[in-house]
Backbone as CSV, one residue per row, in Angstrom:
resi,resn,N_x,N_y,N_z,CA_x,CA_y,CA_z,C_x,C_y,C_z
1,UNK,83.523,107.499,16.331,84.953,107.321,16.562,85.332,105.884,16.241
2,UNK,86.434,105.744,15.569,87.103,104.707,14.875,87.409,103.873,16.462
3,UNK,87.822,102.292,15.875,88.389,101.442,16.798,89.678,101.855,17.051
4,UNK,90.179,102.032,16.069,91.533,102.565,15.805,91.961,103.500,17.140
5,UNK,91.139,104.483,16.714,91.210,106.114,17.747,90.888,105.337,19.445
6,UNK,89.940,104.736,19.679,90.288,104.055,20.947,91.279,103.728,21.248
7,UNK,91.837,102.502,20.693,92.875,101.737,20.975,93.863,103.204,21.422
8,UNK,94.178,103.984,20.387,95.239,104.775,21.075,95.264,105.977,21.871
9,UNK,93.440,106.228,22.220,93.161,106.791,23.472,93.905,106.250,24.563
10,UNK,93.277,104.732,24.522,93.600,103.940,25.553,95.054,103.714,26.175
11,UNK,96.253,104.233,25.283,97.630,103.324,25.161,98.130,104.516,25.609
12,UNK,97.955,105.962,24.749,98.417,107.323,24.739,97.698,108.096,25.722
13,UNK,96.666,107.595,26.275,95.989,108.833,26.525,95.787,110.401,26.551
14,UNK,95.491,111.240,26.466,95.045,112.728,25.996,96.564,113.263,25.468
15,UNK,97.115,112.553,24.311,98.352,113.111,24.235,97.507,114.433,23.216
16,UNK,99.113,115.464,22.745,98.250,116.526,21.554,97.799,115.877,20.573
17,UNK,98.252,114.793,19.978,98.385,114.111,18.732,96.661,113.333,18.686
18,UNK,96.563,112.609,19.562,95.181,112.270,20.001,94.010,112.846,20.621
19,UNK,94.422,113.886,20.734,93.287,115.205,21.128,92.710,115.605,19.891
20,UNK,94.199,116.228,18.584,93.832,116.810,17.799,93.576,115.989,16.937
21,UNK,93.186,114.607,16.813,92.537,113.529,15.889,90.989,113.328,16.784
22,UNK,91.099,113.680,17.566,89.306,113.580,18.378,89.035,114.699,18.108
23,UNK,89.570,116.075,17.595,88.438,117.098,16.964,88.659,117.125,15.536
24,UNK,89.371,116.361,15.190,89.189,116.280,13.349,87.789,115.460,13.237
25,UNK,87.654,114.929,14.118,86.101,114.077,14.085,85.139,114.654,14.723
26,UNK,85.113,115.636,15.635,84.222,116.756,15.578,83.940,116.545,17.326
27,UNK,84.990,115.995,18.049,85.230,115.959,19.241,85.465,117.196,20.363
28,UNK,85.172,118.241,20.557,86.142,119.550,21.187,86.346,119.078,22.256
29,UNK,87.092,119.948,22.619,87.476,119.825,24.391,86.398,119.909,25.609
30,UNK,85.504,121.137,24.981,84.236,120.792,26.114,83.706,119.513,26.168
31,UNK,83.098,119.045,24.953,82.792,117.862,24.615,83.647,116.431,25.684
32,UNK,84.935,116.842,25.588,85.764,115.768,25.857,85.570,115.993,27.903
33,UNK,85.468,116.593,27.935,85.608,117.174,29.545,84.284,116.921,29.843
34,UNK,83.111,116.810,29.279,81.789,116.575,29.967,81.247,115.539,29.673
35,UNK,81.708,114.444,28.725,81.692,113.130,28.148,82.718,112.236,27.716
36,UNK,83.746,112.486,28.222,84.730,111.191,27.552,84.730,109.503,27.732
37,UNK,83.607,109.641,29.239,83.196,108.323,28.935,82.286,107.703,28.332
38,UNK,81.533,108.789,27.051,81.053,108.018,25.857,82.179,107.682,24.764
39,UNK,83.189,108.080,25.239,84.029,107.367,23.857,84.184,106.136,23.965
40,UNK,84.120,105.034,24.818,84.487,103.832,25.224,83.186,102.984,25.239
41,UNK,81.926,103.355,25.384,80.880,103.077,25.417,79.878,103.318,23.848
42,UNK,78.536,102.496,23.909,78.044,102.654,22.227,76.844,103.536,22.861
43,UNK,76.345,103.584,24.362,74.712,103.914,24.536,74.654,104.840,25.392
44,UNK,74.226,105.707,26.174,74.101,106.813,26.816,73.566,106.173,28.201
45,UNK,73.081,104.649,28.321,73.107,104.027,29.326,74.125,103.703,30.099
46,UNK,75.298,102.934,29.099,76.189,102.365,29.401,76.937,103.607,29.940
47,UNK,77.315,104.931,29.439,77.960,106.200,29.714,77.432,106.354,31.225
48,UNK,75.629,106.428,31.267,75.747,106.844,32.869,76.227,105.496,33.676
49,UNK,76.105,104.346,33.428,75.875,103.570,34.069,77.826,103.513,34.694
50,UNK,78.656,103.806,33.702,79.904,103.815,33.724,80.281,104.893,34.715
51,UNK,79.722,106.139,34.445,79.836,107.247,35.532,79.348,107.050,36.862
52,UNK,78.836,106.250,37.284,77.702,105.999,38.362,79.059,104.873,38.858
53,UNK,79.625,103.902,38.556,80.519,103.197,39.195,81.579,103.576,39.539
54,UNK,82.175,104.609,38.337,83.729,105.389,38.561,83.609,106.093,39.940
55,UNK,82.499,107.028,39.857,82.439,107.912,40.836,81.954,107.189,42.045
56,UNK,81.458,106.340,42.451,81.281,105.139,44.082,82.387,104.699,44.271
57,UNK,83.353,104.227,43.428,84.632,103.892,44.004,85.585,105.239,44.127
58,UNK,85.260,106.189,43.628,86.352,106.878,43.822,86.163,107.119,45.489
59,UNK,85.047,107.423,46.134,84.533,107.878,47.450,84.824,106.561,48.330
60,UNK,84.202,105.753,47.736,83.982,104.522,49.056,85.110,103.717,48.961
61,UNK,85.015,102.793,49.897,86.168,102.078,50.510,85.712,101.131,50.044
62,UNK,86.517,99.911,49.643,86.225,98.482,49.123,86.052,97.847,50.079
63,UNK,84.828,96.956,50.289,84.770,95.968,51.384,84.691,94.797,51.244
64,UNK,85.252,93.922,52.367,85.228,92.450,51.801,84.241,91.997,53.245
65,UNK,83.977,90.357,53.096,83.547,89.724,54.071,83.466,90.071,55.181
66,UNK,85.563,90.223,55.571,85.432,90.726,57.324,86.646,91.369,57.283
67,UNK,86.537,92.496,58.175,86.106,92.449,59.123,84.506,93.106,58.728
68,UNK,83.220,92.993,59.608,81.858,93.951,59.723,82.086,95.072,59.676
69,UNK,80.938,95.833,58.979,81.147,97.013,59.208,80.725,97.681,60.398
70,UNK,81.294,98.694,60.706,81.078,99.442,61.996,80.891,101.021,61.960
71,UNK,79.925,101.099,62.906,79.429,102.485,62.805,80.718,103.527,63.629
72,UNK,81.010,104.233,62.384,82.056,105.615,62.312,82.070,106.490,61.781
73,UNK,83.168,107.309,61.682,83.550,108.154,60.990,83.094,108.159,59.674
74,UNK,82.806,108.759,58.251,82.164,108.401,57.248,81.699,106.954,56.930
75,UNK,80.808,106.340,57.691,79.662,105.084,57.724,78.525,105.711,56.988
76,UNK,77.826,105.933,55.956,76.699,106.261,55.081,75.563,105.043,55.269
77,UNK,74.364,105.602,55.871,73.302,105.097,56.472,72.073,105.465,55.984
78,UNK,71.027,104.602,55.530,69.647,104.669,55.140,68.580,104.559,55.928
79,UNK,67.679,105.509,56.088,66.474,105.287,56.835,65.575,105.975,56.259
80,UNK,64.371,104.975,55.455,63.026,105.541,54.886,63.644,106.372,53.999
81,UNK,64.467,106.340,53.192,64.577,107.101,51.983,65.842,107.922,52.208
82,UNK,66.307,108.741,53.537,66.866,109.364,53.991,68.051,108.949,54.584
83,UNK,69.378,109.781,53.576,70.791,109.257,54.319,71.285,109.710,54.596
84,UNK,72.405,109.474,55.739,73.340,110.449,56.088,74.484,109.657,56.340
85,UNK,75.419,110.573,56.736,76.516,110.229,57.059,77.168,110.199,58.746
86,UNK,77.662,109.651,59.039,78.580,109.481,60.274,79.566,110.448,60.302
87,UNK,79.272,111.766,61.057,80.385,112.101,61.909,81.338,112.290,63.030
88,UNK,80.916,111.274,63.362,81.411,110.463,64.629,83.499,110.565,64.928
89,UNK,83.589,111.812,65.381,85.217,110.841,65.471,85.657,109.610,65.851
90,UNK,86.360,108.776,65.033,87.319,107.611,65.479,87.102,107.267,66.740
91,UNK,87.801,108.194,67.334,88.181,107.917,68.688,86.574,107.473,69.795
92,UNK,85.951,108.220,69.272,84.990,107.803,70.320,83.739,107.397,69.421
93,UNK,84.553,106.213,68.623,83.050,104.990,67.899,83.629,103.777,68.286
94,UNK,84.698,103.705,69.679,85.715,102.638,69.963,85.324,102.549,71.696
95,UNK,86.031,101.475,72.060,85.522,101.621,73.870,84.232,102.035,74.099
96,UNK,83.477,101.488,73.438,81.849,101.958,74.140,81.386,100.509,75.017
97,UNK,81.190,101.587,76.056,80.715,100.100,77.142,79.475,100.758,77.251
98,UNK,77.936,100.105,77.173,76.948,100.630,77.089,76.164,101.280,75.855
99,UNK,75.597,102.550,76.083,75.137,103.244,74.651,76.178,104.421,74.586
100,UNK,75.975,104.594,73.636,76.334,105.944,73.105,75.937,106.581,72.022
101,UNK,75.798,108.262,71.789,75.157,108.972,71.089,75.911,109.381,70.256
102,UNK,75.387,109.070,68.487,76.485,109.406,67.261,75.557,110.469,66.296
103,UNK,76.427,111.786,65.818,76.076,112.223,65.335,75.763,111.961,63.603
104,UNK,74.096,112.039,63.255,74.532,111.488,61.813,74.216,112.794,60.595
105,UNK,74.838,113.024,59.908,74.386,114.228,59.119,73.812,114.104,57.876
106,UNK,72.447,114.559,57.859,71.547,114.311,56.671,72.328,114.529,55.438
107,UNK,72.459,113.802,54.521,72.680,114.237,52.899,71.466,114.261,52.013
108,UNK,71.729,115.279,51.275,70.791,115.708,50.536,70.595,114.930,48.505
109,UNK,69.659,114.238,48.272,69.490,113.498,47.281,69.358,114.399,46.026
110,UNK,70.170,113.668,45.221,70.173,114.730,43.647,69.327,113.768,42.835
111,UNK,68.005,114.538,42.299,67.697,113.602,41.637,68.127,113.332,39.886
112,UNK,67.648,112.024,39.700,68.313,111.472,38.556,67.608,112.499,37.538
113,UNK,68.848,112.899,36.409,68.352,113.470,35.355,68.853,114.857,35.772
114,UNK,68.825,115.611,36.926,69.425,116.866,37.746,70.651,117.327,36.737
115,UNK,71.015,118.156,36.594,72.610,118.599,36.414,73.298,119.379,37.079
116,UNK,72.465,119.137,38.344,73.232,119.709,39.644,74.652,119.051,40.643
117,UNK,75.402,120.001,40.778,76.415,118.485,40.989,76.232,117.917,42.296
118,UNK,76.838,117.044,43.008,76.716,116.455,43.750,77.828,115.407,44.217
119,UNK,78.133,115.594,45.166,79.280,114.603,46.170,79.742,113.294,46.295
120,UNK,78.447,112.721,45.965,78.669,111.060,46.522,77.913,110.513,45.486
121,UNK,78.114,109.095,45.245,77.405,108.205,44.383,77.313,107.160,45.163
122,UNK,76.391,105.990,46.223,76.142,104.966,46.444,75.011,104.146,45.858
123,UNK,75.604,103.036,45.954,74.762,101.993,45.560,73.855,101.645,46.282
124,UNK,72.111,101.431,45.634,71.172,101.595,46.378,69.880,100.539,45.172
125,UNK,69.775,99.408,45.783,68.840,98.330,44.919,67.324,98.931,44.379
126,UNK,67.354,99.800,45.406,65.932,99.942,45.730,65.264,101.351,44.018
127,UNK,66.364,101.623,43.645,66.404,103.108,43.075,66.450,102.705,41.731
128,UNK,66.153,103.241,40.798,66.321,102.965,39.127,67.797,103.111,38.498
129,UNK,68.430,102.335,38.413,69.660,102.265,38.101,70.406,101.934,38.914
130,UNK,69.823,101.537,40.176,71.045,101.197,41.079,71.865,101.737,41.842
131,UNK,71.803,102.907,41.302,72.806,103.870,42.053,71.828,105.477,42.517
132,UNK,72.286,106.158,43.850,71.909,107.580,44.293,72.989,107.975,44.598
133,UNK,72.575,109.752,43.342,73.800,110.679,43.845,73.387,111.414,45.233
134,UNK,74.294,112.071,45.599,74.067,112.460,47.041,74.829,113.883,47.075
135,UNK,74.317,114.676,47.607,75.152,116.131,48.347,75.529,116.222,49.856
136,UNK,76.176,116.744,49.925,76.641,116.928,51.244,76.527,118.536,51.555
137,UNK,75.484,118.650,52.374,75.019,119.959,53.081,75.308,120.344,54.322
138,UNK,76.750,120.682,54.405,77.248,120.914,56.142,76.614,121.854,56.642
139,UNK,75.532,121.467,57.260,75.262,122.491,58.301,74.970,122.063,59.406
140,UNK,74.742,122.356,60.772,75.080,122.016,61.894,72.896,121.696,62.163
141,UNK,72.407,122.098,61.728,71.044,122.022,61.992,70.380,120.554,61.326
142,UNK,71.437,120.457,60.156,71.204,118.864,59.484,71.221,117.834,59.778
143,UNK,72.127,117.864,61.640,72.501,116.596,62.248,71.488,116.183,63.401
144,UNK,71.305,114.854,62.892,70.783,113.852,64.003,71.640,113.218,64.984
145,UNK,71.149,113.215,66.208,71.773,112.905,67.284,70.745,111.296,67.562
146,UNK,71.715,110.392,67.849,70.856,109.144,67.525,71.539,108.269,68.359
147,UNK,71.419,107.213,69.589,72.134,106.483,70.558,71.884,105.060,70.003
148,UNK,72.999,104.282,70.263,73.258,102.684,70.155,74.237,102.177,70.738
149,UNK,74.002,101.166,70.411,74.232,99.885,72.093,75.562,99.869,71.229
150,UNK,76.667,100.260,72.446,78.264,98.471,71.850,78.188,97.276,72.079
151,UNK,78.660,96.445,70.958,79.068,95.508,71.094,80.117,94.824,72.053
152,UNK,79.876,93.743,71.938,81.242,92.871,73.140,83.020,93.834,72.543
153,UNK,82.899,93.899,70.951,84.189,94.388,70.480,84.090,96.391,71.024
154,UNK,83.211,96.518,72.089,83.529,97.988,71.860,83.091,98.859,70.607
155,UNK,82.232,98.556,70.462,81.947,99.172,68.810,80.392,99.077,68.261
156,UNK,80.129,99.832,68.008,78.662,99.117,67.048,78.629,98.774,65.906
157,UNK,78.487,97.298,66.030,78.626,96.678,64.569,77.837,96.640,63.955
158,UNK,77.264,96.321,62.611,76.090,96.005,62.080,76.065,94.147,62.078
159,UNK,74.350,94.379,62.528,74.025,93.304,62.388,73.130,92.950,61.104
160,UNK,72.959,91.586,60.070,72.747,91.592,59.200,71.505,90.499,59.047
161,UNK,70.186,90.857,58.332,69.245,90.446,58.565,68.737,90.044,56.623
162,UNK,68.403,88.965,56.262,68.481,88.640,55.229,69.393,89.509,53.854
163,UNK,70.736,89.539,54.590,71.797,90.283,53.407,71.737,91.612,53.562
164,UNK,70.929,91.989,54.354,71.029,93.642,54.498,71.603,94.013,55.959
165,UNK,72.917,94.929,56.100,73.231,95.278,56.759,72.729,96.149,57.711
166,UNK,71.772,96.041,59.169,71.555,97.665,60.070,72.056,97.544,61.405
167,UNK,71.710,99.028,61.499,72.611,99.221,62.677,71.517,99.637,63.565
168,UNK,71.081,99.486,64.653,69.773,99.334,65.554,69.829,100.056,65.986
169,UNK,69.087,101.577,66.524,69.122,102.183,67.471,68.411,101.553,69.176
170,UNK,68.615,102.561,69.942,68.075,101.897,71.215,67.006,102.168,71.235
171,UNK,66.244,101.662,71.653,64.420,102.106,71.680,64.300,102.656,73.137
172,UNK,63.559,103.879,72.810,63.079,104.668,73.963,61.625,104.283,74.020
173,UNK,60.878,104.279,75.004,59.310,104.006,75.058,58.763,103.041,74.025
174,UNK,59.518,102.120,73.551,59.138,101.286,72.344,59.441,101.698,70.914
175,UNK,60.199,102.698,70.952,60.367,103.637,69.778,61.876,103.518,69.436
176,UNK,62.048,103.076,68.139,63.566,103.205,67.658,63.672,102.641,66.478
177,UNK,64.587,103.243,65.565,64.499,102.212,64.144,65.659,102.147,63.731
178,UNK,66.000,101.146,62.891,67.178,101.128,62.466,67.461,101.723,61.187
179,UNK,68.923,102.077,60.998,69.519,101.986,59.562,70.382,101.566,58.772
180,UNK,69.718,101.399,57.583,70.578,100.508,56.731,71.851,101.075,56.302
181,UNK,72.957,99.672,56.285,74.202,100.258,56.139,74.642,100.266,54.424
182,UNK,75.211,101.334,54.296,75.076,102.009,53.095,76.495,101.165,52.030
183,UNK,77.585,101.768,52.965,78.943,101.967,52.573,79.442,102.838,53.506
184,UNK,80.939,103.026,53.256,82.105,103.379,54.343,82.572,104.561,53.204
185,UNK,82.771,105.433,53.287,83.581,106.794,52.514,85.196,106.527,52.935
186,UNK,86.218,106.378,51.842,87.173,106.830,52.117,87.812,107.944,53.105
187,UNK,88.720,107.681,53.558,89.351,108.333,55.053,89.349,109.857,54.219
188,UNK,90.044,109.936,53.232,90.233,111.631,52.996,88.593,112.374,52.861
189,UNK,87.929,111.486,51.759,86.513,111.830,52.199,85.723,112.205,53.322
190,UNK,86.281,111.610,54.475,85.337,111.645,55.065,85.698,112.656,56.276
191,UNK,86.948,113.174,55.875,87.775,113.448,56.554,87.536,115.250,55.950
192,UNK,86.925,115.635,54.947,86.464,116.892,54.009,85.103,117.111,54.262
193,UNK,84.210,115.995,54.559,83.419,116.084,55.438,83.067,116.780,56.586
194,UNK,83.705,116.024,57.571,83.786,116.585,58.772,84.447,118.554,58.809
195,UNK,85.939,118.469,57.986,86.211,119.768,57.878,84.931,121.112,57.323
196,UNK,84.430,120.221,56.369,83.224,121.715,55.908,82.184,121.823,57.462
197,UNK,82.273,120.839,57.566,80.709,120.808,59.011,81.502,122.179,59.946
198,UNK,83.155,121.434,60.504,83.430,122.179,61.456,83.705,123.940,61.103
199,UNK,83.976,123.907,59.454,83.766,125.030,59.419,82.335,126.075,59.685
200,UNK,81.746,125.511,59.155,79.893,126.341,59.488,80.058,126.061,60.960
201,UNK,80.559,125.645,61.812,80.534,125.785,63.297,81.030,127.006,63.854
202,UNK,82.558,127.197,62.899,83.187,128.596,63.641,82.974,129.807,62.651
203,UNK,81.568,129.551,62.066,81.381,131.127,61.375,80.836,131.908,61.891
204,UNK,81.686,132.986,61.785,81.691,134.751,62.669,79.690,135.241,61.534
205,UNK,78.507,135.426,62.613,77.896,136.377,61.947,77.679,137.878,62.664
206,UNK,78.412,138.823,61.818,78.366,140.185,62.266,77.465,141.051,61.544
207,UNK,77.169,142.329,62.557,76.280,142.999,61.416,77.332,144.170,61.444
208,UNK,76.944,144.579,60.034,77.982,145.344,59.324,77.527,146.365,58.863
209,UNK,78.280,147.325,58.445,77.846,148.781,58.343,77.309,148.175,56.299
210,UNK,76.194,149.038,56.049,76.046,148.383,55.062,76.360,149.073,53.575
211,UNK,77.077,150.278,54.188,77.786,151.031,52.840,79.165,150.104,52.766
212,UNK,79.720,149.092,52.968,80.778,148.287,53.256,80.323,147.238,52.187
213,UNK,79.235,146.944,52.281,78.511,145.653,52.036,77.838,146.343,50.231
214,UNK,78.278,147.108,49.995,77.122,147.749,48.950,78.232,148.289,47.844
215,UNK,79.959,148.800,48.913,81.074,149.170,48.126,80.503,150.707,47.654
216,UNK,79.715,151.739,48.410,79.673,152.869,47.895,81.096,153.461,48.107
């Protein structure tokens, strides 16, 4: 694809006129729908590497300095390989005098190269490229129940130990570990979240006549 044809991707975007000059060059529409961010890019690196950033910001929340982050409502957390998410309502990741117990719900890792889809994209040093996709598997058997201390602000903050953000659990019998803080999911995110979980909560299982089930 010409410089040309960029430039007025870029200006026009998907008008007809510029659609039907991206399949005079042998562009189709599938093509365009499962790769258009190789048109802007020269390497199949740069393409994932481009997809891997679009899709973390579309989910996560931008963070700055301050305020800390705090364990809530979509808070995405690492431990030994394994992340989950915070489904903690609002309301009660606030006023904690003492401990309290937050539910965290395992997400399930897509691995790289997969063409399975998957939910989330965070940034993760530790991983080849920098980035892990993630699924979200609402089911009610996936969640960890896990207690930590508030802070003076009512809250559990993360505390930060050479640049890495965790959040400490309480140790029982000498036993407790922390996890690393991931990123924060956007409110609607996290908020589609919680809705799929609570749905697998109120599902009816009946047994059913099975000529019903078969459509004789």
């Amino acid at each position: 694809m010409t410089a040309e044809l960029r430039l007025q991707l870029l200006a026009e975007g998907f008008s007809p006129e510029t659609v039907q000059k991206l399949q005079d060059v042998g562009i189709g529409r599938k093509k365009l729908a499962a790769e258009a961010t190789h048109l802007f890019v020269e390497t199949l690196e740069e393409k994932r590497l481009s997809d891997q950033v679009f899709s973390m910001r579309m989910s996560l929340r931008s963070r700055y300095a301050n305020p800390s982050p705090v364990l809530q409502l979509g808070t995405i957390v690492e431990q030994k390989g394994e992340y989950a998410v915070c489904v903690q309502p609002l309301c009660d990741s606030v006023r904690i005098d003492g401990t309290r117990m937050f539910p965290l719900l395992l997400l399930e890792t897509v691995s790289e190269g997969d063409r399975a889809p998957s939910d989330l994209t965070v940034p993760d040093p530790q991983a080849s490229g920098g980035y892990v996709r993630l699924r979200v598997v609402p089911k009610p058997s996936r969640i960890l129940m896990r207690e930590f201390n508030g802070g003076s602000a009512g809250t559990v903050q993360v505390r930060w130990y050479r640049k890495v953000g965790r959040f400490s659990e309480v140790k029982v019998k000498g036993r407790g570990g922390s996890w690393r803080w991931v990123g924060d999911l956007k409110t609607d995110h996290a908020q589609r979240v919680v809705e799929r979980l609570s749905s697998e909560f109120s599902r009816v299982g009946l047994e059913e006549a099975e000529v019903l089930r078969q459509g004789w």
